[in-house]
N, C-alpha and C positions, 0 to 999 in steps of 0.2 A: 927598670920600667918606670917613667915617669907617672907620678901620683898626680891627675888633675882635681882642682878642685871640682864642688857640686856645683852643676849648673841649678840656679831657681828662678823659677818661673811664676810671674803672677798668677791669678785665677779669680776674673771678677763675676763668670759664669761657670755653669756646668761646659759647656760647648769649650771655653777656654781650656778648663781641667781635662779634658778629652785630647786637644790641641797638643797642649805642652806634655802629654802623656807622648803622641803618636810620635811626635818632632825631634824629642831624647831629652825632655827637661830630669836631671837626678830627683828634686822635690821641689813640689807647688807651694805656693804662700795662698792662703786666702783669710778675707775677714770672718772673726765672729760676729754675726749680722747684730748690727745697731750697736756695738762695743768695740769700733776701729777707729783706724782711718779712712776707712772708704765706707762711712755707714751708708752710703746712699748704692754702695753697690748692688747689684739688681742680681742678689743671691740668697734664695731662703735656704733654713737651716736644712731641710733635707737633701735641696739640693747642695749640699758643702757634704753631708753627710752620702752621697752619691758619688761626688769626687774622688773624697777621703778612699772609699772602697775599690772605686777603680785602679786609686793610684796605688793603693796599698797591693791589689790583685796585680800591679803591673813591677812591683817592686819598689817604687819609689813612695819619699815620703813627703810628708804634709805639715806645715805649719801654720799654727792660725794667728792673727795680727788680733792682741788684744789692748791694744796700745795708746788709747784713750792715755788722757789724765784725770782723775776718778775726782770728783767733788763730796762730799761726805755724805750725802743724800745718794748718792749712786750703790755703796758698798751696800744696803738694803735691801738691792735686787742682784746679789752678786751669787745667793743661795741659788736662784734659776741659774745664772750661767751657770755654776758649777754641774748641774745636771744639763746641761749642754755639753759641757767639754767630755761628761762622760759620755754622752750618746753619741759622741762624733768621733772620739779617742783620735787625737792628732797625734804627731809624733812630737811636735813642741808648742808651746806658747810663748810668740813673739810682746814684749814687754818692755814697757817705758817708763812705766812712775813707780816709786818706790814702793809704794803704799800695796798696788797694785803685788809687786814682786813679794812683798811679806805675805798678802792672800792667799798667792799661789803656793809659797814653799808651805803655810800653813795649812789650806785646805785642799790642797796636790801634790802632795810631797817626793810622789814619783817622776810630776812631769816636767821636763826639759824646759829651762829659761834661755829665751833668745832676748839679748837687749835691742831695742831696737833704734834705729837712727833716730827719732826724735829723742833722746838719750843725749845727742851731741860731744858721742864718744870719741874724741881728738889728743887722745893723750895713752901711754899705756897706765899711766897712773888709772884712768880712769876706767882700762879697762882691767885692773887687777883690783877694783875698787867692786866693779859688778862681779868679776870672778869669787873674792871673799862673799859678798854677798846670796852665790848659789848657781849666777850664769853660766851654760856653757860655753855660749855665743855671744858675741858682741859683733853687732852692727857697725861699724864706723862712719862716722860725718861724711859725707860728700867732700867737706872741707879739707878733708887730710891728704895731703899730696902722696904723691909715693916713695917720695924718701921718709917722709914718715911715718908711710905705711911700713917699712921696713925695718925703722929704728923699735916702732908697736911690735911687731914680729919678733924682730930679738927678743925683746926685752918680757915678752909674754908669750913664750912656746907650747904652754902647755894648755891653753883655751882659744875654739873656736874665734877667728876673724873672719868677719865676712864685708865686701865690699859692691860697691853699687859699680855696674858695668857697661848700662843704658838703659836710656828714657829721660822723662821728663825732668828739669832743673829747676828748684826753686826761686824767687828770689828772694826770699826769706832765710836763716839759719837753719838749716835741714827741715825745714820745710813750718817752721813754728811761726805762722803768721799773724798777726794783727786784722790786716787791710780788710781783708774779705770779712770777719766777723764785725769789725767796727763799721763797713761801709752798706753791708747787704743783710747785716745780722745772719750770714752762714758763717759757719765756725770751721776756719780749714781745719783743725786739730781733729772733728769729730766727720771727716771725710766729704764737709759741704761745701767744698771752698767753689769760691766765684770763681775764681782763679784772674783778680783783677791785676793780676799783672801782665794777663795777656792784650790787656783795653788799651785802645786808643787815649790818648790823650792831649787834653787842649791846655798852654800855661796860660796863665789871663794875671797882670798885677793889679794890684787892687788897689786903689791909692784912699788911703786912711780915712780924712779927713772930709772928703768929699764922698766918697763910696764910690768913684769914676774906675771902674774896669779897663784895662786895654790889654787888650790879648797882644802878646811876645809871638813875636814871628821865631818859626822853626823851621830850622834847615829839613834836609831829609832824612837826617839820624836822630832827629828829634821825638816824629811822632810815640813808640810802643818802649819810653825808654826802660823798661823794668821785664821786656822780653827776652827771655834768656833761648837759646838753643837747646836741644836736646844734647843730653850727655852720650859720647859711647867712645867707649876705650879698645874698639877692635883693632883703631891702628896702633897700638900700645900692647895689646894682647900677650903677646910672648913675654915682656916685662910682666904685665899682673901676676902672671903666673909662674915666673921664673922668682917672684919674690913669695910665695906660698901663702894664698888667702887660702882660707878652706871652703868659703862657696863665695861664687859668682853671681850678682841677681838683679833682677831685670825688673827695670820700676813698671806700671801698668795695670793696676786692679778695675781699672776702670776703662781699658779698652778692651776693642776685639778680640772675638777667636785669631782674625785675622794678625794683628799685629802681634799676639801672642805669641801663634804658631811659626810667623816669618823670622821675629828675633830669635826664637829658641833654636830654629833652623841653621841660621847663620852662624849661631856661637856655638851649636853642635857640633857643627862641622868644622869650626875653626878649633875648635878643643884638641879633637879629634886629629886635625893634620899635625894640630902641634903636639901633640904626642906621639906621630910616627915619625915626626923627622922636624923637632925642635931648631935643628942647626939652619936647615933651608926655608924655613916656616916664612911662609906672604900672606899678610892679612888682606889682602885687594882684592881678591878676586869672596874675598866671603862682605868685605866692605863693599862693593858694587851688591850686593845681595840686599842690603840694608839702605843701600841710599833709593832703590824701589820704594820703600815704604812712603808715608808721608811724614814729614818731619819738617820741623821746621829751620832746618840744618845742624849740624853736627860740632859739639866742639867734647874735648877731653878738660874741661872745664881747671878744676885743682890740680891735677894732675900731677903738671909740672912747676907748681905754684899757684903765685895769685892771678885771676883770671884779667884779661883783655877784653878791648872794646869787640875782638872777631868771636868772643864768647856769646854775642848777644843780636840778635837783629833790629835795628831801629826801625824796619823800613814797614815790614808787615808781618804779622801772624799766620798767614797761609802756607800753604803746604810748599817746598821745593821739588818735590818728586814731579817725575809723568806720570805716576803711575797711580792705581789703585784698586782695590781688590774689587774681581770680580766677582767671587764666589765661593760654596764649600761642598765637595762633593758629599751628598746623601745616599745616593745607591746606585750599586753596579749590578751589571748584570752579564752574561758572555754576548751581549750586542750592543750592549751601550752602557751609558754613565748620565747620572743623571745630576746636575747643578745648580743647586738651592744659589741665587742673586745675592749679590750685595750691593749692586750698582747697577745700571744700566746699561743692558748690552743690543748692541746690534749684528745685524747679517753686514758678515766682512770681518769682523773684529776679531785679534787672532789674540785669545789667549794664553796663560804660560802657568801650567801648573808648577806646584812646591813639593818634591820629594824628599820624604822622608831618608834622614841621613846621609843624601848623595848630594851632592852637589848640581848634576846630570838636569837639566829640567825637560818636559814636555808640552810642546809648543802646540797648537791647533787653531788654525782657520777657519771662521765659523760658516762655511757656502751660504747656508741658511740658521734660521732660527725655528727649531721644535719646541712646544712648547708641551709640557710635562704632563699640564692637568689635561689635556683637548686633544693633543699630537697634529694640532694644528701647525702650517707654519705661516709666522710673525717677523714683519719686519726689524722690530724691535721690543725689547721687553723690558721693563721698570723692575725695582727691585721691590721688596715688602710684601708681606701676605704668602711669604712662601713659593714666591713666583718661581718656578725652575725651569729649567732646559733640559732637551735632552740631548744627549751627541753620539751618535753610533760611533763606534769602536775601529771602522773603518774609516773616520778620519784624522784619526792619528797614528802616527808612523812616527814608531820608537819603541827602541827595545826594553823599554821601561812600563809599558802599560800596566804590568802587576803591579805595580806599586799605586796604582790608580785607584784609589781605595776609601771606605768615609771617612771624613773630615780631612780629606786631603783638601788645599786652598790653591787658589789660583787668582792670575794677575790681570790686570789687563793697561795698557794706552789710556789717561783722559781725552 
């Protein structure tokens, strides 16, 4: 029987940790609030502490990103985290700076070290380097291709490797940036990054002596040059896995339940086929699953080495999909289903739900629009404030409607 790796799955809300719970993520990543990278994620401690419970009630486990670089004025308030970590009991702490790793094995000596990719683990030196150190896990660089994900592999058998498998791309060294803390005073290291590399940009030369500006003309690969693609290795999938990382993980703390639960879907199910039948295994039909999303296109970045100009888009930041979410089901009932908004829907508009572990989806035509709080019908409804729909039971046909369940997500057409 083939061994897959852990699927992991972000978690920058409660709603997310529910998602990637329902979808089949093995364990969730999320921040310890105000001591990550994602400190501006919109998650308070209880709610992490709500997660943790679920996921733990659901079998899976929990990792928290404590992955800061600690300035010496910080280890002063490090006695509160420690009564944090007890109240929320993860199953690891994701970790970056050294200083940090001496704290833990000092004042948690039971709990599990994840190194984490701002670590800039590209070597196995480096990663028997954290291994001596007390890691289980080591994260590796974006940067490492896959042949030297495999030479790491030999060469260190006996500690956790884990590898990034989709989402967002930096354009900095695994993500250690300058720009945004010098240009906006956000600090991407402390999860507030501008993310100026998705900006437009104007070149202007300056000519010295005179202080005379004149803006340099740009072709059309000029404007967004530091826009990189989304990562995702599904067309590669049978390789990742055929070279034995121990967990799979999915960038994201700071998006939706939706894009959560969509990616967790696809590479569940891609997992999944490949380990019933490795030899015939087709990533395309779980890759069409993914190009739904909004992305701003796809590349396997390092992969195969060093990245190309199709690694990046000059043109624009906007999304490539048609598509985007419509919604997330909140309650069923034996006559109808009822659908919390995330976008604007109208009468006509045919949505597509996301099923849990199948592949199968469920498509519905909307005759009309019921509106949830009134049972009014509305030609059209905005999202926010809770806005939902309702849609009787009788207008879907498919053998799948139990699977019609909360926090299931669905799709729709822009």
């Amino acid at each position: 029987m083939i061994k897959l790796p852990e699927l992991l799955a972000p978690a920058g809300t409660l709603d997310a940790f529910k998602t990637a719970i329902l979808y089949g993520a093995d364990a969730i990543y999320a921040g310890l609030p105000g001591f990550s990278m994602r400190a501006r994620a919109k998650i308070t401690t209880d709610e992490v502490k709500a997660g943790i419970d679920l996921a733990h009630a659901a079998g899976k486990k929990v990792y928290l990103a404590f992955n800061l670089f600690a300035h010496d004025f910080e280890y002063v308030n490090l006695p509160r985290v420690s009564e944090t970590i007890r109240y929320l009991q993860p199953d690891a702490l994701i970790v970056s700076d050294p200083g940090i790793v001496m704290w833990v094995r000092e004042n948690h000596p039971d709990m599990p070290i994840h190194i984490s990719t701002q670590a800039n683990i590209c070597s196995s030196r480096s990663v028997k380097f954290w291994q001596a150190a007390g890691a289980k896990l080591c994260v590796l660089a974006r940067e490492v291709t896959h042949n030297e994900f495999k030479a790491i592999r030999a060469a260190c058998p006996d500690v956790g490797l884990e590898i990034f498998v989709h989402g967002a791309m930096c354009m900095s060294y695994s993500g250690r940036c300058l720009l945004s803390n010098f240009v906006t005073g956000r600090p991407a290291n402390r999860g507030a990054c501008a993310q100026l590399c998705r900006w437009k940009y104007d070149v202007v030369l300056r000519e010295r002596e005179s202080g005379l500006e004149m803006p340099l003309e740009e072709d059309s690969r000029g404007a967004y040059i530091m826009n990189s693609k989304d990562l995702c290795l599904m067309p590669r999938l049978a390789d990742v896995v055929a070279a034995g990382p121990d967990s799979l993980k999915i960038e994201g703390r700071n998006r939706s339940e939706y894009y959560v639960g969509s990616v967790v879907h696809a590479y569940r199910c891609a997992l999944d086929a490949y380990a019933a039948s490795p030899d015939t295994f087709d990533p395309a039909p779980f890759m069409a699953d993914l190009d739904v999303l909004e992305t701003r296109g796809y590349t396997t970045a390092f992969f195969d080495g060093p990245v190309g100009p199709d690694a990046h888009d000059y043109d624009t930041t906007r999304s490539t999909s048609m598509y985007h979410a419509a919604g997330v089901i909140t309650g069923v009932d034996a006559a109808s289903i009822t659908l919390e908004l995330r976008n604007e829907i109208k009468a006509g508009d045919e949505i597509t739900f996301i099923l849990p572990h199948i592949m199968d989806k469920v498509c519905v035509t909307l005759p009309r629009l019921i509106n949830a709080a009134t049972g009014a019908d509305v030609p059209k409804m905005a999202a926010g404030q809770r806005n939902s729909i309702i849609i009787p039971r009788e207008w879907i046909l498919s053998p799948h409607t139990d699977k019609l369940a909360p926090y299931v997500l669905a799709y729709k057409r822009k």
